[in-house]
C-alpha positions as CSV (number, residue, x, y, z in Angstrom):
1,X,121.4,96.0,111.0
2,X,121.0,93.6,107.6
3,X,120.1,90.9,109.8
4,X,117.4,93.1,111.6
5,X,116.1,94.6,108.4
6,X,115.9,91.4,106.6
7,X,113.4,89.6,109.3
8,X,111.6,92.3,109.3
9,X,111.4,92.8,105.6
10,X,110.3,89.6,105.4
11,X,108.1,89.6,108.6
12,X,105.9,92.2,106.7
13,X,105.8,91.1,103.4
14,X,104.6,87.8,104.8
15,X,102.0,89.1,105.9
16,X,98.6,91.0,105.0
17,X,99.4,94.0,105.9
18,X,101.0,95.1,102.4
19,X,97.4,94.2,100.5
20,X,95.5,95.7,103.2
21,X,96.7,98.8,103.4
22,X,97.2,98.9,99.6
23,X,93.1,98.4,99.1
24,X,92.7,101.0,102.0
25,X,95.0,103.7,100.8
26,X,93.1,103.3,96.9
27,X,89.6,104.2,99.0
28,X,90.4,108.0,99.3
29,X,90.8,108.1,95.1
30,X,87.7,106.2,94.8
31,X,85.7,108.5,97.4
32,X,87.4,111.3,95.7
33,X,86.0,110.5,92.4
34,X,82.6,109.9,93.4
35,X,83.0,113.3,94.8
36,X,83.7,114.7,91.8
37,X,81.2,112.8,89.5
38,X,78.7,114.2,92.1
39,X,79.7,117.7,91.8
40,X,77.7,118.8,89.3
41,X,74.3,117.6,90.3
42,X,72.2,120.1,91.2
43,X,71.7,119.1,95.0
44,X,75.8,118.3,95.8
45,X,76.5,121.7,93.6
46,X,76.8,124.6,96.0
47,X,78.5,122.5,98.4
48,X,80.7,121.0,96.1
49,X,82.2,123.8,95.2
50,X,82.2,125.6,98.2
51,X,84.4,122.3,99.2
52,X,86.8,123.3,96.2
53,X,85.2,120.2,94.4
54,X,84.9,120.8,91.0
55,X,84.4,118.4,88.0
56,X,88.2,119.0,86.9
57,X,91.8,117.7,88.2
58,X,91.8,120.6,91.0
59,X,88.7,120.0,92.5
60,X,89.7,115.6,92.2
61,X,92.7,117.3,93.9
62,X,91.1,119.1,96.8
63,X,88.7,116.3,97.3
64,X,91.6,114.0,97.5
65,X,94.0,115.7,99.8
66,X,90.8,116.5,102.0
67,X,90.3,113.1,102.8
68,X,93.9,112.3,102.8
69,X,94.1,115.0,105.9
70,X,92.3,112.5,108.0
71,X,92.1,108.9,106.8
72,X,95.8,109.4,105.3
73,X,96.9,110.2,108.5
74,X,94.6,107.1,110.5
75,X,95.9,104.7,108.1
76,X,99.5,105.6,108.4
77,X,98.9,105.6,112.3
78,X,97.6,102.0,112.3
79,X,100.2,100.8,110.3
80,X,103.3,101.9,111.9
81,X,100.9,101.0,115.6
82,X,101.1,97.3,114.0
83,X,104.6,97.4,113.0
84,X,105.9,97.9,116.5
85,X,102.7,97.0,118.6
86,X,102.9,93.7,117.1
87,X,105.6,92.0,119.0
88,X,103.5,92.8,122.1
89,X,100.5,91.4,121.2
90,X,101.5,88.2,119.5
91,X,104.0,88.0,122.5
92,X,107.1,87.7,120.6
93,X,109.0,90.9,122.0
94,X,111.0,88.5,124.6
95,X,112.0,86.5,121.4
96,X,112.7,89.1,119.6
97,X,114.8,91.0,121.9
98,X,116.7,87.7,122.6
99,X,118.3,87.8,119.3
100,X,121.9,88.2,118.9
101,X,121.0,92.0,117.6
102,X,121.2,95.2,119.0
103,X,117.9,96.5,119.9
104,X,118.6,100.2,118.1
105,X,119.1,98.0,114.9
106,X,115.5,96.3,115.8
107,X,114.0,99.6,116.2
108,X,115.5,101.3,113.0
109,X,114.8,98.2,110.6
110,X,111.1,98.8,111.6
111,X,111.1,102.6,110.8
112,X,113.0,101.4,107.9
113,X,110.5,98.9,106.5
114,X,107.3,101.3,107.7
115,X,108.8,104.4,106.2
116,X,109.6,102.3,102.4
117,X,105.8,101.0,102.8
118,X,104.8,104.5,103.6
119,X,106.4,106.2,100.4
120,X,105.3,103.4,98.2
121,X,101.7,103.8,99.2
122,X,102.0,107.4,98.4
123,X,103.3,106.4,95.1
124,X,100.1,103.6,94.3
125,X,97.6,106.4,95.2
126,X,99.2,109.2,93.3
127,X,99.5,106.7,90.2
128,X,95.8,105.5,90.9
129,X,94.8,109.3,91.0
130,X,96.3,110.3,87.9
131,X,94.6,107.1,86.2
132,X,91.2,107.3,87.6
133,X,91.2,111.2,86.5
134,X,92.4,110.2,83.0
135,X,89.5,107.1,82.8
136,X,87.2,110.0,84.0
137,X,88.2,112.7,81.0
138,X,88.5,115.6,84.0
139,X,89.5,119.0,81.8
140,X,92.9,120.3,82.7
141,X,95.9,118.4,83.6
142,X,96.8,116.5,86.5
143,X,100.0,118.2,87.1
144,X,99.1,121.4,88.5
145,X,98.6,121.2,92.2
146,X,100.5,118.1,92.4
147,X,103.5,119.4,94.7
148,X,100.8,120.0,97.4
149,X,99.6,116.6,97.5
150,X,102.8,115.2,97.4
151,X,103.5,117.8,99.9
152,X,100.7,116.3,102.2
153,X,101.5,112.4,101.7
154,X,104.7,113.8,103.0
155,X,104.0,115.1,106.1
156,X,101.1,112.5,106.8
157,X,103.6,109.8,106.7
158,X,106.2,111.4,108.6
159,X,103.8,112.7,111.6
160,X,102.9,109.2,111.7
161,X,106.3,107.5,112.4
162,X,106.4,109.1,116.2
163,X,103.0,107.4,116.9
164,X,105.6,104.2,117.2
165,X,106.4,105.6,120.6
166,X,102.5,105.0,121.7
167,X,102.2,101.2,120.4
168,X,105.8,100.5,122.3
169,X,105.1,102.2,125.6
170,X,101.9,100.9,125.7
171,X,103.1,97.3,125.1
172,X,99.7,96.8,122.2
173,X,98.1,98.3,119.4
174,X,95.2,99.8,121.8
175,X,97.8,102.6,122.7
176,X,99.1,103.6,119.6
177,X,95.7,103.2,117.9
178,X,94.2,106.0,120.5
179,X,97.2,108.0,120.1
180,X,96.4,108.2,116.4
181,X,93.1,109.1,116.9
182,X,94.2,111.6,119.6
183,X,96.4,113.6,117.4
184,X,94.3,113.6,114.5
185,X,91.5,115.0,116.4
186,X,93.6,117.9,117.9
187,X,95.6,118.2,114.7
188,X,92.4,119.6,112.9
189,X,91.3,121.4,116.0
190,X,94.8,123.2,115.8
191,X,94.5,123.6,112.0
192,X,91.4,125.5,112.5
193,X,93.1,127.6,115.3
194,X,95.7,128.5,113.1
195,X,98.5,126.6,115.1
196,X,99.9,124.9,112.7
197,X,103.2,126.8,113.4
198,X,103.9,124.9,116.7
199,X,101.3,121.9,116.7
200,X,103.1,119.4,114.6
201,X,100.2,117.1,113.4
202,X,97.9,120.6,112.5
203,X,100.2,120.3,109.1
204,X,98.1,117.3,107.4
205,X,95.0,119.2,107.9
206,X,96.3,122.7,106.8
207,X,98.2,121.0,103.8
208,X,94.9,119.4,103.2
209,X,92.5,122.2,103.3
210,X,90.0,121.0,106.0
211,X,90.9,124.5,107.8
212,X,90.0,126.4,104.9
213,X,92.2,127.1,102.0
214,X,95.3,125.1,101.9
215,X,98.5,126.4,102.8
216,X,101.7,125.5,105.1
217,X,103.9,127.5,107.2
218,X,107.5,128.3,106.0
219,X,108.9,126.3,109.2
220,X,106.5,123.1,108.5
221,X,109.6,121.3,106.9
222,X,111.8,121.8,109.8
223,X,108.4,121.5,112.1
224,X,107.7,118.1,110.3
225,X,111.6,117.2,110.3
226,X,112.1,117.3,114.2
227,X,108.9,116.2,115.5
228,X,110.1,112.6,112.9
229,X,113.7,112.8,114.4
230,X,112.9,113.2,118.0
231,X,109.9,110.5,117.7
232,X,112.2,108.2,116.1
233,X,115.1,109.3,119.2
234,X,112.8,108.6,121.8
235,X,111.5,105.5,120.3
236,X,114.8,104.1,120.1
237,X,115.9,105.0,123.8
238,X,112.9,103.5,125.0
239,X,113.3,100.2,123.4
240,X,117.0,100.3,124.8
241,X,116.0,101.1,128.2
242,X,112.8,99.6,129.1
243,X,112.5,96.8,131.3
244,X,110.5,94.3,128.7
């Protein structure tokens, strides 16, 4: 497993996936901001703040997690689609499974590396939140409201790790890319039906407010919890079992 994690530790951080998704993961607080600057202008107004946008750290939070809600969750989705629909593409899975390590260890070092990436891009955008709102002089303070955009990030990055089945079974980043698209598109359709009790990927939106007002079910952490472990299960008995 230190072996396996290593390479691919090192795999990723060689390459430009880390400043890429870095740049496009600060996007949302820039958009956000812009949002917010805009608010008060007399054409944006009434939308605005029928959007919960208001010229203060809860409307830069609302405007935040509502564009988290979808391009959080698209970003996440390409990222762990390229973690594991690389190999495929670049034609290296034969190598790679050639290797005098167990496949579940190959597997795991990836949700490993994808999941620390994950959590430390939720970190950069949080920090880069609280110091654009500070450069800004929004009223209030930033900590209110900041368990449900941690909340969010939470559930975005964990809906995203079972997309890792797609890119794998699919042999490419075509699959998992249209998987990611798929179940962001029926994730917000779900949100608005108000089925984010047994539709996994409706959390991000409901968490984010793009169904209305922003709320969770009690059962989304245990929703959220084994929809991650049984993506990461069947991810890890496919690579075990498939004929590559």
């Amino acid at each position: 497993m230190n072996a396996a994690l290593q390479t691919e530790t090192a795999k990723f951080l060689r390459s430009r996936a880390p400043w890429v998704t870095a740049a496009a993961f600060l996007l949302p607080v820039a958009l956000a901001a812009v949002f917010v600057g805009a608010s008060g202008t007399p054409p944006l107004d009434e939308k605005s703040q029928a959007l919960g946008i208001t010229p203060d750290w809860s409307g830069f939070r609302s405007a935040l997690m509502q564009i988290d809600a979808a391009g959080g969750f698209l970003l996440f989705g390409i990222l762990v689609t390229w973690m594991f629909g690389r190999e495929y593409s670049d034609r290296t899975v034969l190598d790679l499974l050639a290797l005098p390590t167990s496949r579940t260890s190959i597997v795991l070092a990836k949700f490993t590396v994808t999941t620390a990436w994950l959590i430390l891009l939720a970190a950069l955008q949080i920090a880069a939140w609280v110091a654009t709102g500070i450069m800004l002089g929004l009223p209030g303070t930033p900590h209110r409201g900041l368990a449900e955009l941690l909340m969010l990030l939470a559930f975005t990055a964990a809906l995203a790790l079972p997309i890792a089945l797609a890119a794998s079974a699919g042999r490419g980043y075509l699959p998992g890319i249209a998987a990611t698209v798929a179940l962001l598109v029926c994730g917000v359709a779900a949100a608005i039906l108000g089925a984010a009790a047994w539709f996994p990927w409706a959390l991000p939106a409901t968490a984010g407010g793009l169904s209305g007002a922003a709320s969770v079910p009690l059962t989304a952490p245990a929703i959220a919890a084994a929809t991650v472990a049984t993506g990461i299960a069947a991810t890890t008995l496919w690579w075990r079992r498939a004929d590559h």
